[in-house]
N, C-alpha and C positions, 0 to 999 in steps of 0.2 A: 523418403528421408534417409539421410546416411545413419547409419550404425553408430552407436555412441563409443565416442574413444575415453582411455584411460585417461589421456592429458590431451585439454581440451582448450588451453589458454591461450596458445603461443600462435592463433592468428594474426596476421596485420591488416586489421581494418581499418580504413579510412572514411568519414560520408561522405566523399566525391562523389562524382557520375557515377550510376545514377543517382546516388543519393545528395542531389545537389541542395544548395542553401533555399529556404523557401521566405518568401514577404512576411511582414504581419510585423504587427508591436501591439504590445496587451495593456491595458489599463482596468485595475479594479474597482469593483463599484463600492460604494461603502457597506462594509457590516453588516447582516442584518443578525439580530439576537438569535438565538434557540432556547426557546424559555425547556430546563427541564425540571425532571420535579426533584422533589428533597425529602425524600421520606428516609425515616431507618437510619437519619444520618448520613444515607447516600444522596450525593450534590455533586460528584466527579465525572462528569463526561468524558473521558479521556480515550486515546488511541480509537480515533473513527476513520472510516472509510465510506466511499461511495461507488455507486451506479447507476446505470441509465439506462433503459430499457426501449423496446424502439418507439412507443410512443412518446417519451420523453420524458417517462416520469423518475424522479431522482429514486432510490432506495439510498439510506442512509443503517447505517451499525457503528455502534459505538460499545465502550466498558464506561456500563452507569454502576460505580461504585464511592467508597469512603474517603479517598485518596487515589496516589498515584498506582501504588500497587498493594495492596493492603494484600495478604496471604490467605485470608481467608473470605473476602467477597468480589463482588463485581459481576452483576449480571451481565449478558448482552441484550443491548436493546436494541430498537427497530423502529424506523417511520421514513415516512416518505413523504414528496414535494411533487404536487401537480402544475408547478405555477413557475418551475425554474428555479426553484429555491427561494422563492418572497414569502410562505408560507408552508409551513410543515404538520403532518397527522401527529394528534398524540400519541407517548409512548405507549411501545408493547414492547413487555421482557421477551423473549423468544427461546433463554436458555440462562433459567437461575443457574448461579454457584454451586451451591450446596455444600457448602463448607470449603469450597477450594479456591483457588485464585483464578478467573478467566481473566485473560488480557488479549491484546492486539487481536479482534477482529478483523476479518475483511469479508467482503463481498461481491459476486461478479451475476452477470444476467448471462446465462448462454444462449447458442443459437434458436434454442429452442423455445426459449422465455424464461426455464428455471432459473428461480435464485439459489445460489449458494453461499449458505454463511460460511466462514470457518475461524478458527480462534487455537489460541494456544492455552494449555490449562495443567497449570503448576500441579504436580500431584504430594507431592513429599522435595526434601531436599533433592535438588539436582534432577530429577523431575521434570521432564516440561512434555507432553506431547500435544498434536494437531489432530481438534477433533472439528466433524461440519455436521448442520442442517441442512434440508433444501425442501422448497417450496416451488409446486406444480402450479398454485394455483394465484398466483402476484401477492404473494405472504399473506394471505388468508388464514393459512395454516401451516405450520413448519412438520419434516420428518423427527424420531427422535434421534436425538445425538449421537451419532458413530465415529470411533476411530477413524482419521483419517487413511492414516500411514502407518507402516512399522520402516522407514526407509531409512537410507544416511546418518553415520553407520553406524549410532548409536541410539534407539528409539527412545531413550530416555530424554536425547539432547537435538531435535528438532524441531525447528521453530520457524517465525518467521510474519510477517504481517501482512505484506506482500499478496494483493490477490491476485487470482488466475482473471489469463486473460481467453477470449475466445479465439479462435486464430481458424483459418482453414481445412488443419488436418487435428483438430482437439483444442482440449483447455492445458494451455501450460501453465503454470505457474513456477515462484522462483522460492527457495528455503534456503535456511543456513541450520549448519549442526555441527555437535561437538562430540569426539568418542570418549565419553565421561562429564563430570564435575565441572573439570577446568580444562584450562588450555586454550587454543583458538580455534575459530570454527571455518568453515568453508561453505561458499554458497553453492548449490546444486539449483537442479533446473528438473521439476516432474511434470509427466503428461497422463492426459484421461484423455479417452477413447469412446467412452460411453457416456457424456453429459455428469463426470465427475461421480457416478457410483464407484469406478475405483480408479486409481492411481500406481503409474509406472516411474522407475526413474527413466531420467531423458536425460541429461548431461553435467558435468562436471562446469561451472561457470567461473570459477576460477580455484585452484590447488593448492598453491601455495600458503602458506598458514600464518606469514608476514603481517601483511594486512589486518587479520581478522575483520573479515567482514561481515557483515553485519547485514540484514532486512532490508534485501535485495526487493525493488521493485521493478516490474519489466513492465513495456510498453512496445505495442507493433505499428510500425510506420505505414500508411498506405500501399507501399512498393513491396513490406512482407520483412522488411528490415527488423528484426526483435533487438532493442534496447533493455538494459539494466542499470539503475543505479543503483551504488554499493557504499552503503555506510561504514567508516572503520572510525570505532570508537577509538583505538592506542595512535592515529594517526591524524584525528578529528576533522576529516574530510569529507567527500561525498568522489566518488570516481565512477566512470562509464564505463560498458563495455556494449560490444556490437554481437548478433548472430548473425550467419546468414543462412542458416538452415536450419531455423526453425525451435531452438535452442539446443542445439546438440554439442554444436561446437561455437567457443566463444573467444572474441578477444582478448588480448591484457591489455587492461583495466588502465586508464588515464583517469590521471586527478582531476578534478572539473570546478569543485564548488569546496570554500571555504566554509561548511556546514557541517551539522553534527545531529542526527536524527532522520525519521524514517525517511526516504523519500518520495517522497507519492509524483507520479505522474503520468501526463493525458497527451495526447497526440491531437491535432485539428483532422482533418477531412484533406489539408493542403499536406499536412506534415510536418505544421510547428509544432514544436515541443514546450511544454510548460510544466514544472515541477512544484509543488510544495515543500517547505523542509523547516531543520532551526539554525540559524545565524548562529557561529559560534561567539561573535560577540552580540553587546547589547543585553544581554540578561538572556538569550535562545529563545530572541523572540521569534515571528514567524515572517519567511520571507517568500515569494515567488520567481521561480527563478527560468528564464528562458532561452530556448536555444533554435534556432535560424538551418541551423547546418547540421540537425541529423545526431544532433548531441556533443558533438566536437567540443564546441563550446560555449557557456554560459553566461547569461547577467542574473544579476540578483540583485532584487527591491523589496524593499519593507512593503506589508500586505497591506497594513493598517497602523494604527499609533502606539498599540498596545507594544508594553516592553517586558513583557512577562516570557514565561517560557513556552516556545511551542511543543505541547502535547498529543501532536500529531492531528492527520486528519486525511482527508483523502478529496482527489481531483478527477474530473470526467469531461471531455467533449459532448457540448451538448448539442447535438446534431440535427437538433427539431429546431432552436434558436441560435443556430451560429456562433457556440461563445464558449469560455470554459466555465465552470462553475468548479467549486471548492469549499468543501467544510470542513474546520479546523477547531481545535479548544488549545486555550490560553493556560495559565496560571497566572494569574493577578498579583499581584504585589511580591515582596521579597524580606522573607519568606512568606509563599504566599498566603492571601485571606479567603479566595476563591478560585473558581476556574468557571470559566466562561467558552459557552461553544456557539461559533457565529459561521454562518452563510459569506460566501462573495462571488458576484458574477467578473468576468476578465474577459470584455470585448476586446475582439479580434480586428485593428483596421490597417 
């Protein structure tokens, strides 16, 4: 792999040959509930993510807390889906709060079968660092909680939802941080070596401070092609970039999608792309949104009926059933009365 340069943006990618347009059109299946519990006044499902393991069984993580972001709760929880997502194991917390705020989870399966959780966890004002679990054994049992990172270039202000993905030469994953309080942040790109016991930087994914982007999620093409979408809240979009080496060095960034929230997305076996996100109109309900050509460019379709806000959620090719699967949480009414987290299959014909 090349050496990582200071300024890493001003590639010009295109998905041409080989990254040519690929068939398929997606349809989702309706709904299905996620019953969780409500104890302690915790009822908020919020900011989930998923994975797929190679028999095909789902792992799911979410923040089962009070609200949206309450400062001082929010477990991580944990269950999984043998069945494709029609049915799900009861919860296990995996990593109480303990007086602090966890949020945006994510989770990935490596080469290996490890799972790894990881999560951001507000410590004090302006505060935020990335800590992870992992589990030897298909979550039987988690490690205890470790710092992730001290990386970019402010360890107070790294963040990010975004899971690592497995790829050929390690687990990359994608972050955004900020040096202090305020100001705008920039996304960076890190690699493991070792099944994620530790973490290197690997590239600069876009510099510029314009934007402010936001909870970068990346995705690898069949062909080895690494994708990112990049949320910027002051410009309330969603834009692409391309790598072609591995995330070291990356494109500038194309606007793609008139959205505003995290952006989860999965890759097929062919190479279509499909995203989860929030619709910036309509109340930020949730939308799925697809792309043909390598990410170039997008449609976007309401998931379901629900007109609440989407409170993220995370997407996987499911490769034992041909199909994407996606689990997301709502907010219900406005202002809302609940939040609701539901399943959906997205055949592929």
């Amino acid at each position: 792999m090349p050496s990582p340069l200071a300024v890493t943006y001003n590639l010009d990618i295109r998905p041409t040959p080989p990254w040519s347009e690929v068939s398929g059109t997606v349809t989702p299946s309706a709904p299905t509930s996620i019953t969780v519990p409500s104890t302690g006044g915790k009822d908020y499902p919020g900011f989930g993510d998923l994975a797929i393991d190679t028999a095909g069984v789902l792992h799911l993580v979410y923040r089962w807390g009070s609200d949206h972001n309450s400062t001082n709760d929010g477990d991580i929880a944990y269950r999984t889906s043998s069945d494709g997502g029609a049915t799900w194991s009861s919860q296990t917390v995996i990593h109480a709060h303990g007086g602090e705020s966890l949020t945006d989870p994510c989770i990935c399966v490596t080469a290996t079968g490890r799972l790894i959780v990881q999560w951001v966890k507000s410590e004090a004002a302006a505060v935020r660092t990335m800590w992870q679990t992992v589990s030897d054994d298909d979550g039987a049992s988690w490690s205890s909680a470790a710092l992730m990172t001290n990386l970019y270039p402010d360890p107070g202000q790294i963040t990010g939802p975004g899971a690592p993905i497995q790829t050929s030469y390690g687990l990359v994953k994608a972050v955004y941080a900020r040096g202090g309080s305020s100001g705008r942040r920039r996304p960076f790109s890190l690699l493991s070596t070792d099944d994620g016991d530790s973490w290197s930087s690997l590239g600069t994914i876009h510099n510029d401070i314009n934007p402010d982007y936001e909870e970068p999620c990346i995705v690898e093409r069949p062909d080895g092609l690494l994708i990112a979408l990049l949320r910027s809240d002051p410009l309330t979009r969603v834009d692409v970039t391309w790598s072609p080496d591995g995330g070291v060095r990356w494109a500038l960034p194309r606007y793609v999608l008139d959205a505003k929230g995290k952006p989860a997305v999965a890759c097929s076996s062919a190479g279509l792309l499909v995203a989860i996100t929030r619709k910036n109109s309509d109340g930020g309900r949730t939308v799925y949104c697809v792309s043909n050509d390598g990410g170039y460019t997008w449609s976007m379709t309401s998931i379901d009926t629900e007109t609440g806000l989407y409170v993220y959620g995370g997407i996987v090719w499911d490769h034992v059933r041909s199909r994407f699967c996606a689990v997301y949480a709502t907010e219900v009414g406005t202002p809302y009365t609940a939040t609701i987290m539901q399943s959906v299959t997205l055949a592929v014909t």
